[in-house]
C-alpha positions in Angstrom: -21.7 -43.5 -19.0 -24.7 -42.3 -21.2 -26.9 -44.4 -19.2 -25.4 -42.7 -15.9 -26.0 -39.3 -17.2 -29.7 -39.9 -18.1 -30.8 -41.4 -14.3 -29.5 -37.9 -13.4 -32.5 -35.6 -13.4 -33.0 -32.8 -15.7 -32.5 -30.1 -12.7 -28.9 -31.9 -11.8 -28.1 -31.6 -15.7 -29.4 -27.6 -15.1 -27.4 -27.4 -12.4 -24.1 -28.7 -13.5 -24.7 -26.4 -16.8 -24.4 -23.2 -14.6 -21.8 -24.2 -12.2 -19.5 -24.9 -15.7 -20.8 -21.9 -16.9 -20.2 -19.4 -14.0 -16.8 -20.8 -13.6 -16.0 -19.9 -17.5 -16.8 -16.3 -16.5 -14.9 -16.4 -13.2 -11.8 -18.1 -15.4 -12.1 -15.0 -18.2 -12.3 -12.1 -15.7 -9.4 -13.1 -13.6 -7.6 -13.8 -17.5 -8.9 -10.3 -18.2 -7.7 -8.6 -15.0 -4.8 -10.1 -15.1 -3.8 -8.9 -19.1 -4.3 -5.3 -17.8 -2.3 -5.9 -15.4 0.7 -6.6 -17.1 -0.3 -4.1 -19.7 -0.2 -1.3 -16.9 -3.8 -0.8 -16.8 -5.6 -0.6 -13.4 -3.2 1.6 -11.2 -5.5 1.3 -8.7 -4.3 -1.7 -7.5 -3.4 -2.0 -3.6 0.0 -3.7 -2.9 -2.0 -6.3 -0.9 -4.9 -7.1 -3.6 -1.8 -7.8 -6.3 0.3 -9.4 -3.5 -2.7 -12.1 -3.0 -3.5 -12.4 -6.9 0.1 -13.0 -8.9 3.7 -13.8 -7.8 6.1 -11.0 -6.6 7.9 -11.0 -9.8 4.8 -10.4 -11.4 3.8 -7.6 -9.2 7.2 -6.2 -9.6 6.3 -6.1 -13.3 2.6 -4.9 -13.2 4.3 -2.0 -10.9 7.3 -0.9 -13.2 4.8 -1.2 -15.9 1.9 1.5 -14.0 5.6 3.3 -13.5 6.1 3.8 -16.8 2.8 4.6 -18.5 2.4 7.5 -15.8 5.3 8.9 -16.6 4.4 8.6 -20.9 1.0 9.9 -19.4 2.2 13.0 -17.9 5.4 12.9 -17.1 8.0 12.1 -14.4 7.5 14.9 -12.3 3.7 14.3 -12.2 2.3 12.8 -8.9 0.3 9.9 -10.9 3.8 8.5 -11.0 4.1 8.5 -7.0 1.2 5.7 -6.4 2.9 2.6 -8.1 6.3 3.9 -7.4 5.2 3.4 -3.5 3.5 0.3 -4.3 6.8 -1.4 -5.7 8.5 0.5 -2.8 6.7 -1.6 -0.3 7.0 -4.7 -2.8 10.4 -4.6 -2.2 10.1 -3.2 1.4 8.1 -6.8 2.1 10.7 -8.8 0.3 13.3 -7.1 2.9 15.2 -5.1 -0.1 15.1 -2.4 1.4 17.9 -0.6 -1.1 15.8 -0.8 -3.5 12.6 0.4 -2.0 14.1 3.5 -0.1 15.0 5.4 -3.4 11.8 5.0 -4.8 10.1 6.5 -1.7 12.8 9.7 -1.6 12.0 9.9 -5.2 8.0 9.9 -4.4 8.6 12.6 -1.8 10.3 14.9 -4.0 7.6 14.4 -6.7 4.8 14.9 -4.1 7.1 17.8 -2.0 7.4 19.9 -5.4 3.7 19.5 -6.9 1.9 20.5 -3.5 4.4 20.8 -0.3 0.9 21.1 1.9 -0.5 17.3 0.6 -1.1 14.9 3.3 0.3 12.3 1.2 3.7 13.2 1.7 2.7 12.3 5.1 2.1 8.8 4.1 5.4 8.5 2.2 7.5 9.5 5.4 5.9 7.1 7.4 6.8 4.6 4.9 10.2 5.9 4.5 10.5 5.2 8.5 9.3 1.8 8.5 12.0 1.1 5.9 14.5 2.3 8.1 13.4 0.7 11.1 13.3 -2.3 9.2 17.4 -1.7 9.1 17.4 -0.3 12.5 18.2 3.0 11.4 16.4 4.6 14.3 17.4 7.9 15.0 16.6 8.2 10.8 13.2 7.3 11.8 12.4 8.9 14.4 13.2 12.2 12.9 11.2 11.2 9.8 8.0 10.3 11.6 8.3 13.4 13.9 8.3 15.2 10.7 4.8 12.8 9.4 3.4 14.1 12.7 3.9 17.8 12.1 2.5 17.6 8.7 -0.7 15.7 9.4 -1.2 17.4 12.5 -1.0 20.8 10.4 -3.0 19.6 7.7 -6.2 17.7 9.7 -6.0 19.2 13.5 -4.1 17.6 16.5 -7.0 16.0 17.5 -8.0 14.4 14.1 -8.1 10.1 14.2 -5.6 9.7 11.9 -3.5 11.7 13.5 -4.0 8.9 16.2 -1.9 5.7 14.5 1.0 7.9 13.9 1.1 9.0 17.8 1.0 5.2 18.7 3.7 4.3 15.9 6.4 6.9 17.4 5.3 5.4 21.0 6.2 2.0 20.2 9.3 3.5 18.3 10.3 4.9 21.9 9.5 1.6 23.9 11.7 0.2 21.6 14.6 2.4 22.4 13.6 1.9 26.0 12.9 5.8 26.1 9.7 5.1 28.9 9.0 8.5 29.4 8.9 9.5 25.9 6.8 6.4 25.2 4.0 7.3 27.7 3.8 10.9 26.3 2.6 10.0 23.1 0.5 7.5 24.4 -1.4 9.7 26.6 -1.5 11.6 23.5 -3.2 9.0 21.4 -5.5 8.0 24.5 -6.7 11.9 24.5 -7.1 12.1 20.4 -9.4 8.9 20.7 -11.7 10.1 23.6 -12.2 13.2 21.7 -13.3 11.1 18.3 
């Protein structure tokens, strides 16, 4: 083996050093990322970026932990709360428990509803709230609850603004799915008009 290893030149040896090297640091970042995690560090973690990295149990734990230091942070009231309380909402949302995931977003929406009625978040919640109940084919429940997304984002960024766009298209394919045609079509024409004015 020794006399193996010495017919391999010295810029092979080099090479094989830094390869075993870079994937030390690569192995003690993801350990490291991983430790805050679970410690409820990093709350800026996307559902899809912790989805990808750990289990679901685990990002049900990293998200009930991020839960719970907000609320020693600054309270349960405080909107810091909202962020990983969505994030385990659509945990569970994904993992079809859907009574689990549609308290936490009411709860969100009366946190974000009290500390500023006018933020555009709330309409982000709704629209989650109606995918949940789509997801149980609760429709009428979501129709009225992205209706109400509409008028909030359309208040707060302009009818013609392009996020107002993905919301017009979302209530259109609502209506195509209750075979309500006409309804469909208005919202599309809608959307069409938003994006030739962007």
């Amino acid at each position: 083996m020794v006399n193996k290893i010495s017919e391999v030149g010295p810029a092979w040896l080099l090479a094989l050093l830094l390869v075993g090297i870079a994937l030390a640091v690569l192995l003690a970042t993801v350990r490291s990322r991983r430790r805050r995690q679970k410690e409820g560090h990093g709350s800026e973690v996307t559902p899809l970026t912790t989805l990808q990295q750990v289990s679901h149990g685990e990002a049900e734990e990293i998200y009930r932990a991020q839960i719970k230091k907000a609320k020693e942070e600054f309270g349960p009231e405080d909107p810091h709360v909202v962020r990983p309380m969505r994030n385990l909402a659509m945990l569970y949302r994904n993992l079809g428990k859907y009574s689990a995931a549609e308290p936490l977003l009411h709860r969100s929406l009366a946190i974000m509803e009290k500390a500023d009625p006018a933020n555009i978040e709330i309409s982000a919640i709704l629209e989650q709230l109606a995918e949940v109940c789509q997801a149980q084919g609760r429709y009428e429940a979501a129709e009225l609850i992205l209706l109400r997304s509409l008028t909030i984002r359309e208040r707060a960024l302009g009818p013609d603004h392009p996020h107002v766009t993905p919301l017009l298209e979302q209530i259109a394919m609502l209506y195509r799915k209750l075979e309500r045609t006409g309804e469909a079509r208005t919202f599309e024409d809608r959307a069409k008009l938003v994006r030739s004015r962007n």
